[in-house]
N, C-alpha and C positions, 0 to 999 in steps of 0.2 A: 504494500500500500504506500501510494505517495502521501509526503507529508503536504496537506489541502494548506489555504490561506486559511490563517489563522487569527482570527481579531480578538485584540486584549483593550479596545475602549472600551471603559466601562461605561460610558454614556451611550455610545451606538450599543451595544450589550445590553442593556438597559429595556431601548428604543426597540430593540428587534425581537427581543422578546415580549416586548407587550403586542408588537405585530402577530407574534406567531402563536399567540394564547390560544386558538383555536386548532390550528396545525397540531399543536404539542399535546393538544388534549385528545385527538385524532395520535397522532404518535406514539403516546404514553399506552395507548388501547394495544397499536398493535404492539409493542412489546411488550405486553403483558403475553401475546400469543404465543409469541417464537419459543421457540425449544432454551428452556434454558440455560443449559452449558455452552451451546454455540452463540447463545448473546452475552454470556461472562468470555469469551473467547474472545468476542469481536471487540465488545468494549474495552478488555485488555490490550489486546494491540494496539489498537486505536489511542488506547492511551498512553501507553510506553513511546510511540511517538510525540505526542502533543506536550504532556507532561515538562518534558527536559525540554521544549520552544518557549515556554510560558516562564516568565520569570515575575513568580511571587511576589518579589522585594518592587515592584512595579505598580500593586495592586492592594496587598494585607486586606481584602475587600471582609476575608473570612475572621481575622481576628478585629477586627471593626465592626461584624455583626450576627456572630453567634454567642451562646449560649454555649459556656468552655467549664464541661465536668472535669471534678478530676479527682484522685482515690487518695487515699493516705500515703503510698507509699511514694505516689507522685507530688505533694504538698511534703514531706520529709526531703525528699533530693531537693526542691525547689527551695524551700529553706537555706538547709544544705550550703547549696550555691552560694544565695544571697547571705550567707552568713549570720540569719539571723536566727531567734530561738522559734520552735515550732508554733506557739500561741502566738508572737507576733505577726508570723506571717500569715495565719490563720486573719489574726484581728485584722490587720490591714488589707488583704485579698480575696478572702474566702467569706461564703456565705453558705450556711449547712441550713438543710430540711431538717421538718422533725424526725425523721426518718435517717436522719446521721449523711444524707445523700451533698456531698461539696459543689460548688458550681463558683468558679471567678463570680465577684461579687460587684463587675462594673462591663460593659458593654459600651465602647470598645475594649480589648482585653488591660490589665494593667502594664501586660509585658512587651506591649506593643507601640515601640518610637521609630518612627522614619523607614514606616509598613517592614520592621524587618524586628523577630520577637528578641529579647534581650536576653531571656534564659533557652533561647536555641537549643543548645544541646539538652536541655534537660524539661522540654517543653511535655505536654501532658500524652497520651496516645489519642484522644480524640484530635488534636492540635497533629501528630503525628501520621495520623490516618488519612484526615480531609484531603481530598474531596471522597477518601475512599472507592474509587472507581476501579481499583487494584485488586480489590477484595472479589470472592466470587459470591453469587446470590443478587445482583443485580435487579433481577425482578422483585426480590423482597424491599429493596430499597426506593423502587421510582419514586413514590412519593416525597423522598428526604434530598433524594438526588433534581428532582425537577424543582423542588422548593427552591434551590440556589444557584437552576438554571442561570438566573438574571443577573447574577451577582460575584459567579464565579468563571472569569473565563475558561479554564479547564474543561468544566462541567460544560459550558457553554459551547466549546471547541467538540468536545466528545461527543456529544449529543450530535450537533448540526453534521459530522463525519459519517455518526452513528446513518442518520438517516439516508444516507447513499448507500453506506455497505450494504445496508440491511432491504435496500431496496423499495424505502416509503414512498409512495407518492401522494405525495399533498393533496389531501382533499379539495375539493372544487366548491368553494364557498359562494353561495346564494346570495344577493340582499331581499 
């Protein structure tokens, strides 16, 4: 597969997905259909290429607006790091459920200066994983994967590739 154009504006990104909110919802159908180990296949390739074109440090679109869990042992390394004791890092960063459940406690993230994360190396696995399009099971994710269609170029690169490999053809929209 060739590497397609790839657009990292995140204004036209934006713009083209609100174009395509009908398309996508027509899309999202049929890849609910396809078989799917051969659409965690495609999207894999697809994104081993796109992936290393796309340069994050351009964007931080993701740690500017998600919602960043993270576990005990990942708030200990984090600490750690920053050299502080584990209650202060807690008190300054974290926000827990009653249910003991961690989540960064500001949106865009705290660790996040000049879209490029400050504890890098010791960032959380959700932080680690995104956009997740690596992972297999694909169809169990469209909903989480199309939520940040708009907002991630990767997601947004993968997707728009997706739809040639896979052979969509865009619905013919009535008014």
């Amino acid at each position: 597969m060739e590497l397609p154009y790839l657009e990292s504006n995140l204004t036209i990104i934006a713009l083209n997905a609100a174009e395509k909110e009908k398309e996508n919802v027509a899309f999202l159908q049929h890849l609910k259909e396809l078989n799917s180990h051969e659409l965690d296949a495609s999207v894999q390739v697809i994104n081993k290429l796109i992936t290393p074109a796309i340069d994050c440090t351009q964007c931080g679109n993701c740690c500017k607006s998600l919602m960043i869990g993270l576990n005990t042992a990942e708030a200990d390394a984090a600490a750690g790091f920053l050299t502080i004791s584990r209650q202060n890092f807690d008190d300054a960063y974290v926000e827990k459920s009653l249910s003991g459940k961690m989540l960064m406690s500001t949106i865009p993230c705290h660790f996040l200066a000049d879209n490029k994360c400050t504890i890098y190396e010791h960032r959380f696995a959700g932080c680690r994983e995104f956009p997740a399009l690596h992972l297999p099971e694909v169809q169990n994710r469209l909903f989480t994967i199309f939520m940040h269609y708009d907002r991630c170029p990767i997601i947004y690169n993968v997707m728009e590739a997706l739809k040639t490999e896979v052979h969509f053809e865009t619905p013919v929209v009535s008014n």
